[in-house]
C-alpha positions as CSV (number, residue, x, y, z in Angstrom):
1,X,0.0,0.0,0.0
2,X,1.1,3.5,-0.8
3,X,1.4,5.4,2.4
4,X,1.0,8.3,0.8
5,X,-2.4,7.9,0.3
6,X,-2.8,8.0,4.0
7,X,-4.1,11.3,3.8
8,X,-6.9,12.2,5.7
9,X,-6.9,12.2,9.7
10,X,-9.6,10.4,11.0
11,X,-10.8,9.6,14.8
12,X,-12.0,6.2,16.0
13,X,-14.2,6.0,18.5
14,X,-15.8,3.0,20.6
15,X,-19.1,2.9,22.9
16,X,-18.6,2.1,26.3
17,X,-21.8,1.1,28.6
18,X,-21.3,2.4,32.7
19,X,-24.1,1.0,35.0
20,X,-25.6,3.3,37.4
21,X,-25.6,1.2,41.0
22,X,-28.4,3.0,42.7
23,X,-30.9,2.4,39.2
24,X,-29.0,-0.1,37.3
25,X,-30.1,1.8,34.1
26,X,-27.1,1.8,31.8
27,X,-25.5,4.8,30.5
28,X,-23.2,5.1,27.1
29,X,-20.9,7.0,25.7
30,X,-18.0,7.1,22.8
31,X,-14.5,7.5,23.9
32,X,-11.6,7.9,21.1
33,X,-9.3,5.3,21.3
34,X,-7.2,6.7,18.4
35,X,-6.1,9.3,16.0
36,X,-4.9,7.8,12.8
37,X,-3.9,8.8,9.4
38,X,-6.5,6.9,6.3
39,X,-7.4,7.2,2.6
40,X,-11.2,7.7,2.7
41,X,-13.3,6.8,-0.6
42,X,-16.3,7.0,-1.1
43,X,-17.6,3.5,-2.5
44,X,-18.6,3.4,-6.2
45,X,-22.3,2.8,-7.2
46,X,-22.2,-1.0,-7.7
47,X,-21.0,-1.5,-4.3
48,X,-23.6,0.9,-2.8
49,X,-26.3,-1.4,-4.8
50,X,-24.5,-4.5,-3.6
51,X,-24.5,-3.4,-0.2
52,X,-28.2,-2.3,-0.7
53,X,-29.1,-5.7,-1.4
54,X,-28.0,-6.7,1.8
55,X,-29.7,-4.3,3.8
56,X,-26.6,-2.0,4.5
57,X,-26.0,1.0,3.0
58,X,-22.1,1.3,2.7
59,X,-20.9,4.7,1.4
60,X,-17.4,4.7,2.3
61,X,-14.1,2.8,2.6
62,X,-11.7,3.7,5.0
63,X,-7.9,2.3,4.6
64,X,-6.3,2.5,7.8
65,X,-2.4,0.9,9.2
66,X,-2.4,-2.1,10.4
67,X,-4.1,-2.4,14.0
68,X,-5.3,-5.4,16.3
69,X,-7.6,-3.0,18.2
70,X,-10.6,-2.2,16.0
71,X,-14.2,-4.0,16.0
72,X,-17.3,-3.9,14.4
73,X,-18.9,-2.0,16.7
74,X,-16.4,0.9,16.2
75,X,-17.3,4.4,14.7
76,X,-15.0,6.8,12.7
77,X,-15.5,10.4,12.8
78,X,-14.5,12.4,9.6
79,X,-14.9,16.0,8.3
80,X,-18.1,16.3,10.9
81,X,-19.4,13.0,10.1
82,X,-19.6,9.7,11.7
83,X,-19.1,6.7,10.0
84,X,-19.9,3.1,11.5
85,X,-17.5,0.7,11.0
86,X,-19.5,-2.5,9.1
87,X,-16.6,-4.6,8.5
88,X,-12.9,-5.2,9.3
89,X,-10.8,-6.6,6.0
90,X,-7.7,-7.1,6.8
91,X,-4.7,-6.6,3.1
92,X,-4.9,-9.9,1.1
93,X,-1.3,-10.4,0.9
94,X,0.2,-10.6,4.5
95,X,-3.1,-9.6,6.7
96,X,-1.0,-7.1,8.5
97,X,-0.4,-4.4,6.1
98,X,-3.3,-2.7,6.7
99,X,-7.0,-2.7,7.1
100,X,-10.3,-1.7,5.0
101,X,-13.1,-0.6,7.0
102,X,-16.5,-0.4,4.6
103,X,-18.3,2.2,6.9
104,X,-22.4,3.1,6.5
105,X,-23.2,6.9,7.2
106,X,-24.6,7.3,11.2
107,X,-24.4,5.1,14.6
108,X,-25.3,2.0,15.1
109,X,-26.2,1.4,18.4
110,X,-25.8,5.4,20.0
């Protein structure tokens, strides 16, 4: 992969849960676990039908360094937006080159 193309700064964020003791209603929030540099694209029209057709609507792919920290759950924030993280692909040659993250447009669960 080109590092060069590692462009754009991006945040990624993960929701934590806290339980309130006296009401044991649960409480959420995101926390950044990391600042890193990616290559965002948006995705090209036959993958936004594809991913359609599977009830996810996929507008972006987000190339990121190689990391052993990031889940599906995850969100990315970029440019204003939030991004949640539908996938984690890891390069086809070695597997720890670097990561593709398809990523829908909004928040999952929060």
């Amino acid at each position: 992969m080109n590092l060069g193309k590692l462009r754009h700064r991006i945040s990624i964020e993960r929701r934590t849960g806290v339980q309130n003791p006296a009401t044991g209603a649960m409480s959420y929030s995101w926390h950044k676990i990391a600042d890193v540099y990616a290559e965002v694209t948006p995705v090209s029209v036959k993958e936004f039908i594809t991913s359609q057709a599977a009830n996810v609507e996929l507008i972006a792919r987000v190339k990121i360094r190689y990391r052993e920290d990031i889940q599906n759950q995850d969100r990315i924030t970029f440019r204003g937006k939030i991004y949640a993280v539908e996938g984690v692909l890891p390069d086809p040659e070695s597997g720890l080159e670097y990561l593709t993250l398809p990523c829908s447009e909004g928040v999952k669960d929060g």
